[in-house]
C-alpha positions in Angstrom: 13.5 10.1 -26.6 10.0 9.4 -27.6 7.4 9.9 -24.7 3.8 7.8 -24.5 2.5 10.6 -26.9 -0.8 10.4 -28.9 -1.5 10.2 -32.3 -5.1 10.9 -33.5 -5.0 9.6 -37.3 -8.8 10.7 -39.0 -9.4 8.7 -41.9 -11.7 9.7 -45.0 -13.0 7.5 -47.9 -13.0 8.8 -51.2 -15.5 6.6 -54.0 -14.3 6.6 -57.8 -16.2 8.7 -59.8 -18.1 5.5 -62.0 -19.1 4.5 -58.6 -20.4 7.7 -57.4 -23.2 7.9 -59.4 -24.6 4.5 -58.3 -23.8 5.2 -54.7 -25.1 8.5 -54.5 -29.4 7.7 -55.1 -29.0 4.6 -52.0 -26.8 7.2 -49.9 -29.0 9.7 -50.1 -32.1 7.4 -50.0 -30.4 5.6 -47.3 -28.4 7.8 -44.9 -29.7 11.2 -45.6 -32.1 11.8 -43.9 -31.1 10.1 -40.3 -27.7 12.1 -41.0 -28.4 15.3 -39.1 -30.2 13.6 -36.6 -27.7 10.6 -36.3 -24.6 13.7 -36.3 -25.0 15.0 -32.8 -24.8 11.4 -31.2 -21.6 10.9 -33.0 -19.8 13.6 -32.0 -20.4 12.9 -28.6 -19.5 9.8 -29.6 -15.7 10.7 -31.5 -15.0 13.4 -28.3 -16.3 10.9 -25.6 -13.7 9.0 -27.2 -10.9 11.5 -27.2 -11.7 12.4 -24.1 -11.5 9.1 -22.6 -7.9 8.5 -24.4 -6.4 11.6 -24.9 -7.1 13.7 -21.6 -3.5 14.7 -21.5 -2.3 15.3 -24.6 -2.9 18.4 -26.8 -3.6 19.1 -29.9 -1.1 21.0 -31.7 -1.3 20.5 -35.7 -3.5 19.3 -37.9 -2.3 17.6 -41.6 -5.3 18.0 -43.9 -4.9 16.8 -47.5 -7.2 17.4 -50.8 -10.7 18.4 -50.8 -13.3 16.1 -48.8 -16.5 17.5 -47.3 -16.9 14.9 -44.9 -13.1 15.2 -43.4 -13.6 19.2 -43.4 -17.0 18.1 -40.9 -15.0 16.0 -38.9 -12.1 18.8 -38.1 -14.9 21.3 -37.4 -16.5 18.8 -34.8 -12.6 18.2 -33.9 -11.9 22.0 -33.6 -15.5 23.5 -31.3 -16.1 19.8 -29.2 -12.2 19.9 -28.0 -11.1 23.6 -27.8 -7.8 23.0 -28.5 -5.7 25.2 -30.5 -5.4 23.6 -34.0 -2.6 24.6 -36.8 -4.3 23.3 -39.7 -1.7 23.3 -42.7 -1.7 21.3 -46.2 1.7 19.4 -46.6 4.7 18.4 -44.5 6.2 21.6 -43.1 5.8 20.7 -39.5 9.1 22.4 -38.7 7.3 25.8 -40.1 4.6 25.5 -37.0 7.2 26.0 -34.2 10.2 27.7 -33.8 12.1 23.9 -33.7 12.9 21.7 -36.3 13.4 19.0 -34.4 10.0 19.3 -31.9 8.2 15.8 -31.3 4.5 16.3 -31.6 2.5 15.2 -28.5 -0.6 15.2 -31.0 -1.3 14.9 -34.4 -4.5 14.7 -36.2 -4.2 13.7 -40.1 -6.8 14.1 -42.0 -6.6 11.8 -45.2 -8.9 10.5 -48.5 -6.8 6.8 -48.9 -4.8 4.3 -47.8 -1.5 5.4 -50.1 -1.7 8.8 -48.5 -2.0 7.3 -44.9 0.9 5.5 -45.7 3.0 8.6 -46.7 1.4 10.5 -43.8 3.2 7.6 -41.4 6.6 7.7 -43.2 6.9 11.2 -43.0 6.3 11.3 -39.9 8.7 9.1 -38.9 11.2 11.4 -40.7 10.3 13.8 -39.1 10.4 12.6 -35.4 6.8 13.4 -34.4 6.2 9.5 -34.7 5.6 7.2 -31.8 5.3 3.2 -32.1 3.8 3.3 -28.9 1.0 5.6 -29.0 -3.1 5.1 -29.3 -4.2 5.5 -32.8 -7.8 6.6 -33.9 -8.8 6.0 -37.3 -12.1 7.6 -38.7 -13.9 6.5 -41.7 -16.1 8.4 -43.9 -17.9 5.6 -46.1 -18.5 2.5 -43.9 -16.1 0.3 -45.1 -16.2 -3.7 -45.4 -14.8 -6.8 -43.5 -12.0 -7.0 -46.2 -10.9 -3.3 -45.9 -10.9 -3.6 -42.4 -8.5 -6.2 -42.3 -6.5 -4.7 -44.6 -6.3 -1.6 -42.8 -5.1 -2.8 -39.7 -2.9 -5.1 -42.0 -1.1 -1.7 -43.3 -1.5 -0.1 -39.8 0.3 -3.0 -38.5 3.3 -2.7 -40.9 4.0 0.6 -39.6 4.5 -0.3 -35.9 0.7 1.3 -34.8 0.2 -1.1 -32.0 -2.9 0.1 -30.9 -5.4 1.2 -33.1 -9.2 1.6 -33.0 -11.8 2.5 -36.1 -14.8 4.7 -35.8 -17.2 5.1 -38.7 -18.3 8.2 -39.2 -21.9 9.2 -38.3 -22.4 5.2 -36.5 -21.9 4.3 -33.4 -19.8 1.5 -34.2 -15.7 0.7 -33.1 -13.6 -1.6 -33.9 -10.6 -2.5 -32.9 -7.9 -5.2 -33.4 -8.0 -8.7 -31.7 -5.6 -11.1 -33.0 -7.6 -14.1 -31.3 -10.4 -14.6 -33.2 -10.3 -16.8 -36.3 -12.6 -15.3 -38.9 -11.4 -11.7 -38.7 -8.1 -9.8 -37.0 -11.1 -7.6 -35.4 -14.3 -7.5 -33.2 -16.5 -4.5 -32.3 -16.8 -3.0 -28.8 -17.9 0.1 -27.0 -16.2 3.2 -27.0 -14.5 3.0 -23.1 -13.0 -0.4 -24.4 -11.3 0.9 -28.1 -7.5 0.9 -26.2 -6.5 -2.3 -24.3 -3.4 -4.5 -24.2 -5.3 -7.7 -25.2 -2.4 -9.6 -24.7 -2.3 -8.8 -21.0 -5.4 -11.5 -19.8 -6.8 -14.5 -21.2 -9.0 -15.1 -18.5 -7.2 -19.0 -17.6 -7.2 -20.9 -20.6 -5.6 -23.6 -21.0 -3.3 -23.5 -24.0 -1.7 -26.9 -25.7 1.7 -26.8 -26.1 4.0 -29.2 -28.2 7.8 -29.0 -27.3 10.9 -30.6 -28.5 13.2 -31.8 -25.6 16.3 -31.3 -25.0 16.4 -27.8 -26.8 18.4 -26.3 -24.4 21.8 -27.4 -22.4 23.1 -27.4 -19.0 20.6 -25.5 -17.4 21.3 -26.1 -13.9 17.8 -27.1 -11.4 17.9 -26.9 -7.2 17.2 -31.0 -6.2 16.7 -29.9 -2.0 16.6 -34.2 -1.4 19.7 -34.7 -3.1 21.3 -31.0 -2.3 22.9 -30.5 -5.0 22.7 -28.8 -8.4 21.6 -31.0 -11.5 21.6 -30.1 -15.4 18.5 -30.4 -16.8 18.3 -29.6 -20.7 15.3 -27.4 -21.1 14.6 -23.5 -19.4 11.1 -22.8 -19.9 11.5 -19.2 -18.2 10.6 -17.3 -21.3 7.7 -19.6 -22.0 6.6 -19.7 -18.0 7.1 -15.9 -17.4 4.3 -15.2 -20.1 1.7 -18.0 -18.9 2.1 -16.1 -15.4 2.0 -12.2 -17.0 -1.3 -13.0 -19.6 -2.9 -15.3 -17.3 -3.4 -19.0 -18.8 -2.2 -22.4 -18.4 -0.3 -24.9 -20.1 -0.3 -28.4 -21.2 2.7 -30.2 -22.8 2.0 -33.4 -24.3 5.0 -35.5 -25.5 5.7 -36.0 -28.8 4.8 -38.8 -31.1 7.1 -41.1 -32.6 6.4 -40.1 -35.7 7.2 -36.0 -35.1 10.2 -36.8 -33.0 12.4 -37.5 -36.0 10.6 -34.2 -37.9 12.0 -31.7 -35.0 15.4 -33.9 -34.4 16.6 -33.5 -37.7 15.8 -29.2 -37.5 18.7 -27.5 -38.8 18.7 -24.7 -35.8 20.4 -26.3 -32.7 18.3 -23.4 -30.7 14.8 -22.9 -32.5 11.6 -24.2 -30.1 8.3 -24.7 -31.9 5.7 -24.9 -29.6 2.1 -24.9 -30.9 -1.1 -23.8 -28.9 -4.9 -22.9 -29.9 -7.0 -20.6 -28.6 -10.2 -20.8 -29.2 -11.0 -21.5 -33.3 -7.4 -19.8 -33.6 -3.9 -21.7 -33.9 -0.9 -19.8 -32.4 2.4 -20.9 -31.8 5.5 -20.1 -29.5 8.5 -19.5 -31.8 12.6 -19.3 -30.2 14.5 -18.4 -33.0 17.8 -16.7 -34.3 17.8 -13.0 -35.2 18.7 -14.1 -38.9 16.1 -17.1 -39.5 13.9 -16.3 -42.2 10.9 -18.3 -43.1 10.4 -18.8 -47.1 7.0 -20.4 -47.1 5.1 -19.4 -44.2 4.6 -16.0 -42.9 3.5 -15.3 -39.5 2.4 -12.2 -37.4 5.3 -11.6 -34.7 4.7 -10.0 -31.0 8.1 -9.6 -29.4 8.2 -11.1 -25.8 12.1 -11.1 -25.3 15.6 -10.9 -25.8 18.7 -12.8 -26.2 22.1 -12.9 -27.7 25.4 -14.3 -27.6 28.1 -12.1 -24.8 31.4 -12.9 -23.5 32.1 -14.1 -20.4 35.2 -12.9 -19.3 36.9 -13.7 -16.1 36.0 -12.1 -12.9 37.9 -9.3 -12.3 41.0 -9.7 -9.2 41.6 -8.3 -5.9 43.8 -4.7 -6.0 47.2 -5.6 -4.2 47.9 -2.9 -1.9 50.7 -0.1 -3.2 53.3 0.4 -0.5 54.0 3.8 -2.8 50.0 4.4 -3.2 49.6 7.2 -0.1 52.1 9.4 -1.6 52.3 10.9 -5.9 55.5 10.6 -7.8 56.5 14.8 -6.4 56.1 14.0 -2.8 58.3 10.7 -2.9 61.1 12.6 -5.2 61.2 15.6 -2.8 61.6 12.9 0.1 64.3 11.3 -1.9 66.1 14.5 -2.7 66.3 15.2 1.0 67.6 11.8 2.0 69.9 12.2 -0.8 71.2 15.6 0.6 71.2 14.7 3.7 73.4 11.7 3.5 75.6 13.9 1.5 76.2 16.3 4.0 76.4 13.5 6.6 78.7 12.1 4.3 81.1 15.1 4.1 80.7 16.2 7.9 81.7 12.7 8.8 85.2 12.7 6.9 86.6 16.2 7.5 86.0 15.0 11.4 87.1 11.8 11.2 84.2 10.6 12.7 83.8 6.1 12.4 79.7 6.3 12.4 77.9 5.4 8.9 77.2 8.1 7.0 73.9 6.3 5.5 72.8 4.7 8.6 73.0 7.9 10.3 70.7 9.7 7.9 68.6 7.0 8.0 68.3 6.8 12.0 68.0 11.0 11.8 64.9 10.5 9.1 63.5 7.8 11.4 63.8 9.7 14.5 66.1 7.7 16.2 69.0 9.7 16.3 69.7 13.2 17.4 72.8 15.5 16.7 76.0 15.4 18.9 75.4 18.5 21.2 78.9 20.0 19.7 77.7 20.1 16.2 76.5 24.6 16.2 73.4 25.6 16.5 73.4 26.8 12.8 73.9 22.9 11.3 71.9 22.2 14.2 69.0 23.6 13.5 68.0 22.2 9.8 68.2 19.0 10.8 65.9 19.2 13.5 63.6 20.7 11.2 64.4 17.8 8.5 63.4 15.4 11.4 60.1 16.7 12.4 59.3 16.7 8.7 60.2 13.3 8.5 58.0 12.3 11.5 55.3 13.8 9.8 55.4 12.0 6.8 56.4 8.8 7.8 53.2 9.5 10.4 50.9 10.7 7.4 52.1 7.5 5.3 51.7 4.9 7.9 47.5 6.0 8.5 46.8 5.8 4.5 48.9 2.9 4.2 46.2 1.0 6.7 43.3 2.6 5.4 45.1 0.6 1.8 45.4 -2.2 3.8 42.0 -2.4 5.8 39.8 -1.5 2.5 39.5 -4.4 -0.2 39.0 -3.2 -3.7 39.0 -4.9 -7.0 40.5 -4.2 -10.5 36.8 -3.0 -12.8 35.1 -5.6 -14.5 35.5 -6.2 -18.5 31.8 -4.5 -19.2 33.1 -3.1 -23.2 33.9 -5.2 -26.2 37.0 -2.8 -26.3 38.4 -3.9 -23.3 37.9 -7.4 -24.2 39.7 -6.8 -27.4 42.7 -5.3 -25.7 42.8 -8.0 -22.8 42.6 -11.4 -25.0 43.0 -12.1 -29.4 41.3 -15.6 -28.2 38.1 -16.5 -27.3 36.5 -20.0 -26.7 32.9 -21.2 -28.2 30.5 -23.8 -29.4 30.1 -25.0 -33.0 26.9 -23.9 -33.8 28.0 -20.4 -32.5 30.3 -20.2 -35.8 27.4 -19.2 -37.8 26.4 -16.4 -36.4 29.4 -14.5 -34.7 32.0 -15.2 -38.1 30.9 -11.9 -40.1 30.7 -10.0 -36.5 34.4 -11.0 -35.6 36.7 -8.6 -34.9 39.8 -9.5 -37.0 42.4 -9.3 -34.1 40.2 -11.9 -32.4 40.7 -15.8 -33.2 37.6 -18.2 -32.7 38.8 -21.3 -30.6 35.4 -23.9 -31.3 34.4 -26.2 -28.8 33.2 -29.8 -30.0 30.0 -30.5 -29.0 31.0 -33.7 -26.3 33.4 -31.1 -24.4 31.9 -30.5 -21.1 31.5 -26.9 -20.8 31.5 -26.1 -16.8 34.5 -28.6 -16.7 36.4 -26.4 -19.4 35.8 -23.5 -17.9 36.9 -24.5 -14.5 40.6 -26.4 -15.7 40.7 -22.4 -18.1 39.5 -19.9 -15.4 41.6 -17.3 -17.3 39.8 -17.7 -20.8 37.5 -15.5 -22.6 34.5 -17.5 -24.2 31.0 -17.2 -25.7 27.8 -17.6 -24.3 23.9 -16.7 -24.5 22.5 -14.5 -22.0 20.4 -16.5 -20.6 23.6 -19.1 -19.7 25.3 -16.2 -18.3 22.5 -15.5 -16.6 21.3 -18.6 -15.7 23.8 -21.3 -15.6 26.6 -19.1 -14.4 26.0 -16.1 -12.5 22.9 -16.7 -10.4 23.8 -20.8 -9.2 27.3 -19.8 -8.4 28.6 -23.3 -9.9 32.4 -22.2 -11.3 33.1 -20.2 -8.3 36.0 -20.4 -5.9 35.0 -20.2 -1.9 31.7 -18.7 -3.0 33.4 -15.7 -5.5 32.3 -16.4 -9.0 35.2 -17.2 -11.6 33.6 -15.4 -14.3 31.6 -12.4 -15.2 29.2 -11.6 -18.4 30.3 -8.6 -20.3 27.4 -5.9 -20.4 28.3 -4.9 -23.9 26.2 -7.2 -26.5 28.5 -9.2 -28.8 25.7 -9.8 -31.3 21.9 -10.7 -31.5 21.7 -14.5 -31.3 17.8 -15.1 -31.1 14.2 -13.4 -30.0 11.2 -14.9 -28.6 8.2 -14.3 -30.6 4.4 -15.1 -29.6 3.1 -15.5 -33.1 -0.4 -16.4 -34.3 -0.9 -18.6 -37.4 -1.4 -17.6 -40.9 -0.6 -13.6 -40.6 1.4 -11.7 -43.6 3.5 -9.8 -41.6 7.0 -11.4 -40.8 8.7 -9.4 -43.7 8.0 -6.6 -40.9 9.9 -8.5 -38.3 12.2 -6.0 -37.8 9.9 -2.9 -37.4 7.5 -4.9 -35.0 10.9 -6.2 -32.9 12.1 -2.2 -32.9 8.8 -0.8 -32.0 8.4 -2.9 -28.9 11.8 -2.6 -27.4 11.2 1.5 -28.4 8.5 0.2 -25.9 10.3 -1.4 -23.1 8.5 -4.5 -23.0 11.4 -6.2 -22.9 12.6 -5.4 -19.9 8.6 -6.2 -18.4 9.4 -9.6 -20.1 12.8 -10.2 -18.2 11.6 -8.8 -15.1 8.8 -11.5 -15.1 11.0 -14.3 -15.8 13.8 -13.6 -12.3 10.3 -13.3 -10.9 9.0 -16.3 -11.9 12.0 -18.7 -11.7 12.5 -17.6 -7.9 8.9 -18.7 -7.6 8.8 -22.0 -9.5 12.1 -22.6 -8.2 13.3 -23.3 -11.8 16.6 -21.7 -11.7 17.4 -21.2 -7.6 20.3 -18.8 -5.8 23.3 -20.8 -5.0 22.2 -21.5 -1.0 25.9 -21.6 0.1 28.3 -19.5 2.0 29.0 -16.5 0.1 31.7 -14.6 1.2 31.5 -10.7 -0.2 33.8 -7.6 0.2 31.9 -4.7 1.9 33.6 -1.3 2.3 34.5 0.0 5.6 32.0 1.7 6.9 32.3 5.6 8.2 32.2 5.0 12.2 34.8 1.6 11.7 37.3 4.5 9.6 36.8 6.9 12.3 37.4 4.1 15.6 40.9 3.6 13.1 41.8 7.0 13.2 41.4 7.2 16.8 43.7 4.3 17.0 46.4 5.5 14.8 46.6 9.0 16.6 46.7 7.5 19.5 49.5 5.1 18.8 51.4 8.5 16.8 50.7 9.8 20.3 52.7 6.8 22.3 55.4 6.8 19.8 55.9 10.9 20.0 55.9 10.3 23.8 58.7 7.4 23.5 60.4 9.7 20.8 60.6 12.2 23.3 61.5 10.7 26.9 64.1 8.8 24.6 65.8 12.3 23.6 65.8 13.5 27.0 67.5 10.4 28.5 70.4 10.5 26.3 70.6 14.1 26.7 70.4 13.2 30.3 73.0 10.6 29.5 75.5 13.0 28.1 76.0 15.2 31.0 76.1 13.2 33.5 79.3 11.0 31.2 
């Protein structure tokens, strides 16, 4: 619903009164008089700016709140340099400036004097709908501010989802923006043309130290081409791979020491992978993690790189068995009944009252077949119905016999289980690990019983002896280990097939640098980027880079699939089926004339 909208957020300083005094002989003895001459370079400065990031957007309303000389300058520079059409208004009635209540501003300018009222300016927003997680954000200052407040604001800026936010002080030539490499200070000054970049997206090579705990994943099957067959390895770096390729550096993975090997061995989360790397003077790590872990003495700055959780696999869906009674609907075979039924009744009746020996059945079956005629005495007025009832027949025996090939020629299968509803109505039982308990016992439906798995049970093997079960899985085993290798297939038809339908979140992948107060805004972050799609960038990049790395490889073997006939191979059948309706009519015919033929002579 939310476009890649802009959100222009103008930021004024108000000084306590106790402090005014003080400040007001250096301002004036400081910045005074280099203001005026210093003001026309800034506001080409603050509309090169909005020029260079908001070329399509337009300005449509304008939140100003309290009196500040300096934020009343910067809308009039705002309202001549971009000649935009500006409703300027003093609280939150945005559903007052257009006709709909509902509209999603495309652009927004706020014009504020602290750092509470920004942050009631963002919440009401997002009441309101105009908000966008994804949008540039522009923040002007009115005082110069410090290192400290700097870092605080992009701190608060952060905690509501603004992803991309620049500072420009007002009457400097100075921008800032947010880095979240460097060490000292969450930001670094750069020119104007640079204030909106994805700094995530390059880091120019570097080589980045990684620690890793093996064997933190399970059956993950690998391509050997000398031995030709699959293997199961016990660690999928495709997360951590697709994101060296994507931001451009390199990895090195030491081993552990002796001394951390018992530290990680005896973590209490079967699936969390800590991986630590430095860039630069900063310390990051590489987090895998489930969607409820909370951390209760460190707290770390998230950035969401992808998605997981724990689906059913349900068995693959079976091949439609062709209905004899398919061509025709329930009205068409009862009026074909009914007529048989008549038929034979009058056949029935005819026969006694002339003593004729023939079956009375057999007869109207031979008549509805077209392989019997009436006698020549019978008169012309019970004559002529039943030759009427037998061309009907030979139509629709005719008519049944071309859809009951097309049935036969076409192969179609039953729909796959893609809903948790289907899998509740198709199964109460559904098979799993241990260390799934945890997570999927308070999302259980109660008609559903957990069957759990002990951890020696080999889970391919299960799953081939079971090929009717329902059971439990991450996505990236579905993915991974079951769908794309092929391994519990039949003849190249996979056994089993992942439900679309998420059971429940099982765990995200987080880049997260070291030391920042943020993960109490885990779920905000997590929302705003998949508001984002950037999940589905991060999955794209991993098929992409496991086909190249050969990590995870297609199964290479025969692969037999069902195709659809295709419009000339239908019509070639037609031809064929008329012209064998044609033959038989012709048979039909010369074999009603020689008995005819027949009769007088005897």
């Amino acid at each position: 619903m939310l476009g890649w909208f802009s959100v222009l957020v103008i930021f004024g300083v108000f000084i306590t009164p106790s402090e005014g005094a003080q400040f007001s002989a250096n301002w004036e003895k400081k910045f005074i008089n280099h203001e005026d001459e210093n003001l026309r370079e800034y506001e080409n400065l603050l509309l090169k700016i909005m020029k260079n990031a908001f070329s399509e957007s337009k300005a449509n309303v304008v939140l100003v709140s309290g009196e500040c000389p300096r934020c009343n300058r910067i809308l009039d520079i705002l309202m001549k340099g971009t000649k935009l059409p500006l409703v300027a208004v003093t609280e939150f009635h945005l559903a007052n400036s257009n006709n709909s209540s509902d509209t999603i501003y495309k652009f927004v300018t706020i014009v504020v004097s602290n750092f509470d009222e920004l942050h009631r300016h963002f919440e009401k927003l997002r009441l309101q709908y105009a908000w966008n997680p994804r949008a540039k954000h522009l923040i002007v200052t009115a005082v110069e501010p410090s290192a400290k407040e700097l870092q605080i604001f992009f701190e608060e800026c952060w905690t509501h989802r603004v992803l991309n936010v620049g500072v420009s002080i007002y009457n400097r030539y100075e921008v800032y923006t947010y880095n979240r490499y460097l060490g000292n200070a969450p930001f670094e000054k750069v020119n104007a043309s640079n204030l909106f970049y994805d700094k995530l997206r390059d880091m120019m090579g570097h080589p980045v130290r990684t620690k890793y705990v093996p064997f933190v994943g399970r059956n993950v099957p690998k391509w050997i081409p000398e031995e030709r067959k699959f293997v199961f390895v016990d660690v999928d770096w495709a997360y951590a791979q697709a994101f060296l390729q994507t931001v451009n550096a390199t990895a090195k993975y030491p081993d552990l020491s002796n001394e951390e090997v018992p530290l990680y061995a005896g973590f209490n989360y079967r699936f969390e992978r800590w991986k630590q790397r430095n860039f630069f003077s900063n310390e990051l790590w590489f987090n895998e993690m489930l969607a409820n872990f909370v951390f209760f003495e460190r707290t770390e700055q998230v950035y969401p790189l992808g998605f997981d959780g724990i689906y059913v696999i349900a068995p693959k869906s079976g091949l439609k068995l062709p209905n004899v009674f398919r061509p025709y609907q329930k009205m068409s075979w009862l009026a074909i009944g009914i007529s048989l039924g008549a038929y034979g009744l009058y056949t029935y009746v005819l026969h006694k009252r002339r003593n004729i020996t023939a079956d009375a059945f057999m007869s109207t079956l031979a008549t509805f077949l077209g392989q019997y005629y009436p006698k020549r005495y019978r008169q012309l007025g019970n004559k002529g119905p039943i030759i009427v009832w037998s061309l009907f027949s030979m139509l629709v025996i005719s008519a049944y016999q071309g859809a009951l090939y097309s049935a036969l020629a076409i192969l179609t299968y039953y729909p796959e289980v893609n809903t948790l509803d289907e899998v509740i109505r198709l199964t109460n039982t559904v098979y799993g690990y241990e260390e799934f308990y945890e997570t999927v016992k308070d999302h259980m439906p109660p008609t559903i019983k957990l069957i759990l798995l002990d951890q020696n049970t080999d889970w391919y093997k299960f799953m081939k002896l079971h090929p009717g079960y329902f059971y439990l899985g991450s996505l990236t085993a579905v993915k991974h280990g079951i769908m794309r290798p092929l391994l519990l297939s039949q003849q190249g038809i996979p056994l089993y097939h992942g439900v679309e339908q998420c059971f429940v979140p099982m765990y995200t992948t987080y880049f997260t640098p070291y030391g920042s107060p943020y993960l109490d805004k885990l779920d905000w972050v997590t929302l705003a980027f998949r508001e984002a799609g950037l999940h589905q960038y991060w999955e794209n990049q991993i098929s992409i880079n496991s086909l190249l790395t050969g990590l995870t490889v297609p199964f290479d073997g025969q692969i037999r699939t069902v195709k659809k006939l295709s419009l000339m191979t239908e019509i070639l059948a037609f031809y064929i089926w008329a012209a064998g309706l044609l033959v038989s009519f012709c048979c039909f015919v010369y074999e009603v004339y020689s008995r005819r033929c027949t009769e007088k002579k005897s």
